[in-house]
DRENPA-3360 file (N, C-alpha, C; in nm, 2 decimals, always signed):
BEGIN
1 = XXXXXXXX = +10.26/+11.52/+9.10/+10.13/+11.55/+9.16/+10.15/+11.65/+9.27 ~ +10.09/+11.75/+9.28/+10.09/+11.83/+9.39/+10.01/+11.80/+9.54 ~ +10.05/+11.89/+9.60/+9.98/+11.86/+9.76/+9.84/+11.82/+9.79 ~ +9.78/+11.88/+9.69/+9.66/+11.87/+9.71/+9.58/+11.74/+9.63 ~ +9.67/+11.73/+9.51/+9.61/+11.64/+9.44/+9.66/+11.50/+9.53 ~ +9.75/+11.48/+9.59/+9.78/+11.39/+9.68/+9.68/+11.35/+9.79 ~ +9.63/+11.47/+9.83/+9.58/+11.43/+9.95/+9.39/+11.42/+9.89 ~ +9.33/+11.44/+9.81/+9.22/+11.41/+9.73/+9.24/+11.24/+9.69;
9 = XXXXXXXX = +9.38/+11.22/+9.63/+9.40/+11.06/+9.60/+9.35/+10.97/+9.70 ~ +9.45/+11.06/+9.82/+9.44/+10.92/+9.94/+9.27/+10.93/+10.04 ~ +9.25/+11.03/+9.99/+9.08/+11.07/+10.09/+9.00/+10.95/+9.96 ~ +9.01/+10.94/+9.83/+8.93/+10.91/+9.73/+8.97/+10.71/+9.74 ~ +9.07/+10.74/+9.78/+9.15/+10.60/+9.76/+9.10/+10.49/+9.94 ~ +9.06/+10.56/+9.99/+9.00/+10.53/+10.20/+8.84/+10.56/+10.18 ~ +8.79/+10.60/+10.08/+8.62/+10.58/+10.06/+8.57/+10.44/+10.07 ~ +8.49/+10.38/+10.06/+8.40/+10.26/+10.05/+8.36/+10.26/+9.89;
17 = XXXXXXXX = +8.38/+10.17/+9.78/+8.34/+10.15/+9.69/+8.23/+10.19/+9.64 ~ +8.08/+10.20/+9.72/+8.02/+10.26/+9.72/+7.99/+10.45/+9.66 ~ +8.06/+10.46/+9.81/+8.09/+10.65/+9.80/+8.18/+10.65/+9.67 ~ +8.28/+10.58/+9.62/+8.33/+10.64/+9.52/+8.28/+10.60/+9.37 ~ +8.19/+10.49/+9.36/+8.10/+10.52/+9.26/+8.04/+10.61/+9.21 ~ +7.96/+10.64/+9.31/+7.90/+10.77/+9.34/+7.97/+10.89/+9.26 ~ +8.08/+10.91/+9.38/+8.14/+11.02/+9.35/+8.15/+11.01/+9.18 ~ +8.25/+10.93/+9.14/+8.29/+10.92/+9.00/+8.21/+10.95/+8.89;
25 = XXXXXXXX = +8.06/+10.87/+8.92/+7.91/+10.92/+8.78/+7.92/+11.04/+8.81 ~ +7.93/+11.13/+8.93/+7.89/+11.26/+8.93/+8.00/+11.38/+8.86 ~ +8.10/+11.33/+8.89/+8.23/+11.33/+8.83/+8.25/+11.34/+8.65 ~ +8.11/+11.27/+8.61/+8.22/+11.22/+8.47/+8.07/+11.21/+8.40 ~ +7.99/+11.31/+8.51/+7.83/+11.34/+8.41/+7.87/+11.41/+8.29 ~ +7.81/+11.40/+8.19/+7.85/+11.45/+8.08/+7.78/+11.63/+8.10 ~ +7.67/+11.65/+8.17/+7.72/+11.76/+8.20/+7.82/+11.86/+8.28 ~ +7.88/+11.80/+8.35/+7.97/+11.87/+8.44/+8.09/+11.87/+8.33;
33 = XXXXXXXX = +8.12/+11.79/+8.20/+8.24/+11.73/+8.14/+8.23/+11.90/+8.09 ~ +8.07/+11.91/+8.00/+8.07/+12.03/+7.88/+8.07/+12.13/+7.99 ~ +8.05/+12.16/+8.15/+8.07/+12.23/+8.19/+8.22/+12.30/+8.21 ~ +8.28/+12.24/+8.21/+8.42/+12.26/+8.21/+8.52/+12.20/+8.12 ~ +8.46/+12.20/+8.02/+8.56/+12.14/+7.89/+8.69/+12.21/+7.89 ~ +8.66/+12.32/+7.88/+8.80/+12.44/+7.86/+8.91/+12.36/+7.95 ~ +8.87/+12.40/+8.05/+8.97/+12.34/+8.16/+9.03/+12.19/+8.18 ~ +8.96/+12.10/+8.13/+8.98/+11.93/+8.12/+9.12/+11.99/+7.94;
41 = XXXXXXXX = +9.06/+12.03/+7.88/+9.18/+12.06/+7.76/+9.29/+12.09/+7.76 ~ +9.26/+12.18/+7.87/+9.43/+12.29/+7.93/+9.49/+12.18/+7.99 ~ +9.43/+12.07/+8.07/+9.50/+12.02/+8.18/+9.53/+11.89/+8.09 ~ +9.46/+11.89/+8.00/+9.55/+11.75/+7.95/+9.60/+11.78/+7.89 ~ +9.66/+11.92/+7.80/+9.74/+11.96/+7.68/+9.86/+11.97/+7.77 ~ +9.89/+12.00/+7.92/+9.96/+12.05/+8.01/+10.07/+11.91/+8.02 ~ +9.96/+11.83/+8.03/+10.02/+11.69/+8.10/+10.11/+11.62/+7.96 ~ +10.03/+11.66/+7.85/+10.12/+11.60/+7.76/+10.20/+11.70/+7.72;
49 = XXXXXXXX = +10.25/+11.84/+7.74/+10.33/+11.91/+7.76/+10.47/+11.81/+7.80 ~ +10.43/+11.84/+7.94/+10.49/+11.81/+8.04/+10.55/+11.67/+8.02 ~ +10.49/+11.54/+7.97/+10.57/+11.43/+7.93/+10.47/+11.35/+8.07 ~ +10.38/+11.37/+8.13/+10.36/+11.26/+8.22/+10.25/+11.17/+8.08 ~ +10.18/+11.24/+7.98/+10.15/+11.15/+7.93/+10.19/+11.15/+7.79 ~ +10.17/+11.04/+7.71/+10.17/+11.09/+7.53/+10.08/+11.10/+7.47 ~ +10.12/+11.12/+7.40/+9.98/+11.20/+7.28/+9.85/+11.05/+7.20 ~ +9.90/+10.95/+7.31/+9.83/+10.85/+7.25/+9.74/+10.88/+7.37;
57 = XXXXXXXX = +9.83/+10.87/+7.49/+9.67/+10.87/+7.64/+9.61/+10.97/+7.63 ~ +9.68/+11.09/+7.53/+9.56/+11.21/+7.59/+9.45/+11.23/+7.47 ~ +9.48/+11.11/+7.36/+9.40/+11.11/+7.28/+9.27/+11.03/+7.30 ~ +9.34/+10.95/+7.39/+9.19/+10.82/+7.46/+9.17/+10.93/+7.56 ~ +9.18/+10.94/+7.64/+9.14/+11.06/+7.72/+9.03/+11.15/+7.71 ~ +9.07/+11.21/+7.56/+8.97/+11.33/+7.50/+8.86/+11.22/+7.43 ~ +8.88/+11.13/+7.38/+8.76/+11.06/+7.32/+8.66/+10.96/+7.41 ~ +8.73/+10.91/+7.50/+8.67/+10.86/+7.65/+8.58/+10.97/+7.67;
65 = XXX = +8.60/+11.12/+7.72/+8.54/+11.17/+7.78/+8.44/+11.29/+7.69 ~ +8.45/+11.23/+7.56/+8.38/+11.27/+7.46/+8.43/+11.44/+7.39 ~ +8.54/+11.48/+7.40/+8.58/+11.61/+7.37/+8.64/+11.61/+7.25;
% end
């Protein structure tokens, strides 16, 4: 994980249950998903690239999030 994605974790991870409800529906609106589909693809073709995941999580992953 990089710098930044680090420090989004620990800001996301020190919210109130609340605020991160929130955040997350807004997050994982199905319009914002088809808004940037392209990019959610690259980034999880990347990761199973890379070996952080297998081709089983990035399969729930794309079907979870409807792609």
């Amino acid at each position: 994980m990089g710098m930044l994605q680090k420090l989004a974790m620990k800001r996301l991870e020190k919210m109130n249950p609340e605020e991160r409800e929130k955040l997350m529906k807004k997050a994982l609106d199905p319009e914002n998903i088809a808004k940037n589909q392209d990019k959610i693809l690259t980034s999880i073709e990347q990761m199973k690239a890379s070996g952080q995941i297998t081709e089983e999580q990035a399969e729930m992953a794309k079907k979870k999030l409807g792609l």
